[in-house]
PALUM-437643 format. One record per residue (C-alpha): residue number from 0; residue in one letter; chain; x, y, z. Coordinates in pm, 1 decimal. Layout:
N
PT    nr   rest   kette          u          v          w
PT   NUM      A       A          X          Y          Z
...
This chain:
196
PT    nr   rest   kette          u          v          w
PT     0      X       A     3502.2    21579.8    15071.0
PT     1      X       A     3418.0    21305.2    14862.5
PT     2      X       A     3079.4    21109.7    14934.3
PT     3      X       A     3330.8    20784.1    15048.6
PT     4      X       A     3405.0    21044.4    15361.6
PT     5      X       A     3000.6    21135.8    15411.1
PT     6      X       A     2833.8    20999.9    15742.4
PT     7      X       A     2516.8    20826.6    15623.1
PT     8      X       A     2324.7    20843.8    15949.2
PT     9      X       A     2308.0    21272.4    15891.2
PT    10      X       A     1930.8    21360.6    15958.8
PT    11      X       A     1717.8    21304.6    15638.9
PT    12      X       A     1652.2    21582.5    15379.9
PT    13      X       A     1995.1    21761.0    15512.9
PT    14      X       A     2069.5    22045.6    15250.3
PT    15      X       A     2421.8    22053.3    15361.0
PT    16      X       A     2460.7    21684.3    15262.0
PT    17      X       A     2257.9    21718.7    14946.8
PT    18      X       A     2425.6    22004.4    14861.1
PT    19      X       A     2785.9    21786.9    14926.9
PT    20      X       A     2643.2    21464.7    14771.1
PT    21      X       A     2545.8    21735.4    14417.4
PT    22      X       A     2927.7    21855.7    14414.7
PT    23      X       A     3049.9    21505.6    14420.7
PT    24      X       A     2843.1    21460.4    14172.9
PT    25      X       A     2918.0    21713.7    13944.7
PT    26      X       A     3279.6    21558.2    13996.7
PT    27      X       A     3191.3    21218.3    13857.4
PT    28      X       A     3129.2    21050.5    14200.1
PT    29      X       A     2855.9    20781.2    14094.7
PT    30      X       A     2836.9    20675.7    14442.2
PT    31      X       A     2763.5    21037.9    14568.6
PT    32      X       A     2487.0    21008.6    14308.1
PT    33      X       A     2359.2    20681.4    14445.0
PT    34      X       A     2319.2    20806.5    14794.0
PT    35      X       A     2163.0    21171.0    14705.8
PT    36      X       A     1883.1    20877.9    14472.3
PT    37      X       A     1826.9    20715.0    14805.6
PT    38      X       A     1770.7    21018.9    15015.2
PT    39      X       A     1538.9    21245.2    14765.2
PT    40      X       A     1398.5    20975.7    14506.9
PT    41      X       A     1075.0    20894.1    14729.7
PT    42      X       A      974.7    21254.9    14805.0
PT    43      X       A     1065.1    21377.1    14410.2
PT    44      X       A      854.1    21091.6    14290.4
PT    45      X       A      620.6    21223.2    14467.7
PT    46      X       A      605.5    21535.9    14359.0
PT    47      X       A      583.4    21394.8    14017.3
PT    48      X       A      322.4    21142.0    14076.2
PT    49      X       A       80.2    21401.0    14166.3
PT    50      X       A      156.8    21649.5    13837.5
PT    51      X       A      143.6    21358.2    13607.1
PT    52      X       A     -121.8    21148.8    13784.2
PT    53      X       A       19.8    20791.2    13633.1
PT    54      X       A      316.6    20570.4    13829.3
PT    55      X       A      442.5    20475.7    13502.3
PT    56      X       A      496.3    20800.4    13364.9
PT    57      X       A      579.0    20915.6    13703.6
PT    58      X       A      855.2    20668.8    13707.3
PT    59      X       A      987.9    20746.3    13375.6
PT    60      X       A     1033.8    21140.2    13487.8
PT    61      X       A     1234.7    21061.8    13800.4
PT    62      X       A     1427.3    20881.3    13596.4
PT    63      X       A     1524.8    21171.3    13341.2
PT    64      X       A     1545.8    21382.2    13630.0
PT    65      X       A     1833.4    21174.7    13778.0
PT    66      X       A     1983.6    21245.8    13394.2
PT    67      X       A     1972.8    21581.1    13431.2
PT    68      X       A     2124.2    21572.5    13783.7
PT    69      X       A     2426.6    21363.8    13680.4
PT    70      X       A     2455.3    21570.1    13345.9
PT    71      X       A     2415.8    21945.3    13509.9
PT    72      X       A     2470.6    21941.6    13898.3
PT    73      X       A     2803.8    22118.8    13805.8
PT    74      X       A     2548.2    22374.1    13738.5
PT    75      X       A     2411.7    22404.1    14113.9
PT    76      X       A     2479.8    22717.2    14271.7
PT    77      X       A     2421.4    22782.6    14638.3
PT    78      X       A     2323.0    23162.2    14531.3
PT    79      X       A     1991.3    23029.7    14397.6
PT    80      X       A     1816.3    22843.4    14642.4
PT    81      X       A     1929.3    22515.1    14875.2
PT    82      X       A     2030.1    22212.7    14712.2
PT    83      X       A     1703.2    22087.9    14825.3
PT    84      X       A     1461.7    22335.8    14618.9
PT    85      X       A     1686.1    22262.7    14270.7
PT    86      X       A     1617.2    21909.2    14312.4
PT    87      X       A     1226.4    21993.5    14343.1
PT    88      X       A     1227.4    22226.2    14018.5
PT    89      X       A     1415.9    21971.3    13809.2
PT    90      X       A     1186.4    21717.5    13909.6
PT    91      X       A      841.8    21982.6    13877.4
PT    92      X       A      995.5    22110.2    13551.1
PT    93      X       A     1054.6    21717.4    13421.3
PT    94      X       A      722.7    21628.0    13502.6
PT    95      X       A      528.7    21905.5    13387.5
PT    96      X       A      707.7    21891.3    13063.7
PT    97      X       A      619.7    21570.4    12986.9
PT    98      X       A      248.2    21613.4    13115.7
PT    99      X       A      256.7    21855.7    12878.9
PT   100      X       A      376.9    21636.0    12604.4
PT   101      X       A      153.3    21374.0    12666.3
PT   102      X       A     -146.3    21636.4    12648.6
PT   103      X       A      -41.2    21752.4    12334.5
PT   104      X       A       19.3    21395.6    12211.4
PT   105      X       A     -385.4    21338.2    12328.5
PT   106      X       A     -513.7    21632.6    12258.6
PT   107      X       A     -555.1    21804.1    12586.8
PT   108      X       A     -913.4    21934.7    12681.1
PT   109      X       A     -866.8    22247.0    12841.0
PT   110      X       A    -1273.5    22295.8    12904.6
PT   111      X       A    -1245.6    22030.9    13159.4
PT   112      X       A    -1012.3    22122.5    13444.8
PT   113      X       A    -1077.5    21865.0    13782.0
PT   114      X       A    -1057.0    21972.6    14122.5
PT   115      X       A     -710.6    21786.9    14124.2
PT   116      X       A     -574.6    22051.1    13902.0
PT   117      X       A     -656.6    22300.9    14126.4
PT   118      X       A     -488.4    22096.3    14416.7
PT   119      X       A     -182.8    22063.8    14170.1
PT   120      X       A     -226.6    22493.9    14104.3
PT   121      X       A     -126.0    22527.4    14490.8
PT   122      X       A      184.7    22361.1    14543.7
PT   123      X       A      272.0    22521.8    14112.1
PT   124      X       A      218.7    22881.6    14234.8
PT   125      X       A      430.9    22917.6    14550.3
PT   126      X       A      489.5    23239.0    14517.8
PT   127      X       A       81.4    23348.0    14535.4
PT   128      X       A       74.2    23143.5    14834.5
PT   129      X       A      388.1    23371.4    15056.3
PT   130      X       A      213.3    23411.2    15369.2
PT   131      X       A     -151.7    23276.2    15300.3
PT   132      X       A     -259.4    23147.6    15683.5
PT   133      X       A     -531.7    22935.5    15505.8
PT   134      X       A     -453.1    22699.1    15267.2
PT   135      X       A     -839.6    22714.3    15092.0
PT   136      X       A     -773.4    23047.0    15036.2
PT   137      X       A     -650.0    22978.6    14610.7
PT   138      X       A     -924.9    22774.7    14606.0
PT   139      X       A    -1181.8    23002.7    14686.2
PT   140      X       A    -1023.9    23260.9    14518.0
PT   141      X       A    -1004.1    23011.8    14186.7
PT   142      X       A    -1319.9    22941.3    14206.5
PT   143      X       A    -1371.8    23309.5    14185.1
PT   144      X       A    -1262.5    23295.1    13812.1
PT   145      X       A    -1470.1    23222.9    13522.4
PT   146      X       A    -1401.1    22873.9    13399.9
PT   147      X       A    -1204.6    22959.2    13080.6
PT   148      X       A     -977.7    23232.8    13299.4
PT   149      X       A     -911.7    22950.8    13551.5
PT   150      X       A     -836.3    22711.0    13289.6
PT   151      X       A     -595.0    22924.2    13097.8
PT   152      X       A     -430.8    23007.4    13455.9
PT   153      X       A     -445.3    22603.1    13553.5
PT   154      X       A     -305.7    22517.3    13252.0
PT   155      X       A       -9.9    22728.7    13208.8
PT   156      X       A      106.0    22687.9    13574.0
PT   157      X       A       49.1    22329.5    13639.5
PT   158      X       A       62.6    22199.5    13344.6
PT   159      X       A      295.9    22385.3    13121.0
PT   160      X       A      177.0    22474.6    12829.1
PT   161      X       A      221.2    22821.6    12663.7
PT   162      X       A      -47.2    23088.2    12550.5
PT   163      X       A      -19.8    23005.0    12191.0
PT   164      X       A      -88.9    22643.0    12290.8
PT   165      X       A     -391.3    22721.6    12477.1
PT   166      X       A     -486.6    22981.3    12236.6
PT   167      X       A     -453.3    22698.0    11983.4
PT   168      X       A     -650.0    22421.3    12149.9
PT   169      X       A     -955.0    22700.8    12238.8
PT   170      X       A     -920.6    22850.6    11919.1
PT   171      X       A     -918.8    23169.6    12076.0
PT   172      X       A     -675.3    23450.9    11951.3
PT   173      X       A     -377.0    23463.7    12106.7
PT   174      X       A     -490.1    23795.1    12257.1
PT   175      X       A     -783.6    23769.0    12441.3
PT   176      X       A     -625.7    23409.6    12603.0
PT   177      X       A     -322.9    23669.7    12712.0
PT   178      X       A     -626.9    23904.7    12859.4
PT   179      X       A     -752.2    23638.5    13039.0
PT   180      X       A     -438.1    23547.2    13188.8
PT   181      X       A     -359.9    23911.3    13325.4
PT   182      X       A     -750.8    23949.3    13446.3
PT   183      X       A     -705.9    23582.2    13596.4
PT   184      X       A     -406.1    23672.0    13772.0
PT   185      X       A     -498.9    24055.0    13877.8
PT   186      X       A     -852.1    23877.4    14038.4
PT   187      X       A     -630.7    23625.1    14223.6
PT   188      X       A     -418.7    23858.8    14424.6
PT   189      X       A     -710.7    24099.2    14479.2
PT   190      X       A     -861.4    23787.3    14629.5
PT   191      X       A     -555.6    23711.6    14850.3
PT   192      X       A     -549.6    24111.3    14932.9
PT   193      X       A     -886.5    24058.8    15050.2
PT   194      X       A     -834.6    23802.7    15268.9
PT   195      X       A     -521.3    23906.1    15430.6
């Protein structure tokens, strides 16, 4: 079915029609990719807005992300996850990517880690947050974690950067920043064990 034959009053965020409207596209269908812009642009922006914290750059990463949709959709496979949940790790990759870069470029502090980070930690770690009834729950347990731990831990999941960066930027060997990590993420899920 080509995206000429696709209703366009289907309920929004359908993964069936995203999922059609990504094979069209991995056929060449330009229009297909028009209408799959339309439907997911505003909520993939999103997503981006709040890892990157600047419209402009924002703007500029759904805009590569729509790159790599019409360059690899061909490489969408219903096996690993709805059409829907690709989309958002394209988009969470893109943008963390280039928050990275533009750390780097300025010389990221990681001493200073706001509360938004930890906001932007929650929706980065979904799989630490599998059946959590409250949603202050990684904040609590973050908070938990002394500051260079939760750093490291912010840092590498919402942000993107490696050990070796962080290790570079603390100028801390690359060993204890790995420590940290494992402690970080050991206290975390004792935390959630706690509470659950």
């Amino acid at each position: 079915m080509s995206s000429e034959g696709i209703e366009e009053d289907q309920s929004p965020g359908s993964d069936e029609l995203v999922g059609q409207w990504l094979a069209d596209v991995a056929a060449g269908d330009r229009r297909a990719l028009s209408l799959l812009y339309d439907r997911v642009s505003s909520r993939l922006f999103g997503l981006q807005l709040r890892i990157l914290d600047n419209r402009a750059l924002a703007e500029e990463a759904l805009q590569e992300t729509f790159i790599k949709v019409w360059n690899n959709s061909g490489s969408y496979s219903p096996d690993k996850g709805t059409p829907t949940a690709w989309l958002n790790t394209l988009a969470r990759f893109q943008a963390i990517d280039m928050r990275r870069r533009e750390l780097v470029r300025h010389g990221g502090d990681f001493g200073n880690r706001s509360t938004q980070d930890v906001d932007l930690l929650k929706t980065q770690l979904p799989s630490l947050q599998d059946g959590l009834a409250d949603s202050q729950l990684l904040s609590r347990c973050l908070e938990r974690l002394k500051p260079d731990v939760k750093s490291c831990i912010v840092a590498i999941y919402c942000e993107g950067f490696t050990q070796e960066e962080i290790s570079t930027a603390l100028g801390r060997p690359l060993g204890t920043v790995k420590s940290w990590v494992l402690r970080g993420l050991k206290n975390l899920r004792e935390c959630f064990v706690e509470h659950d």
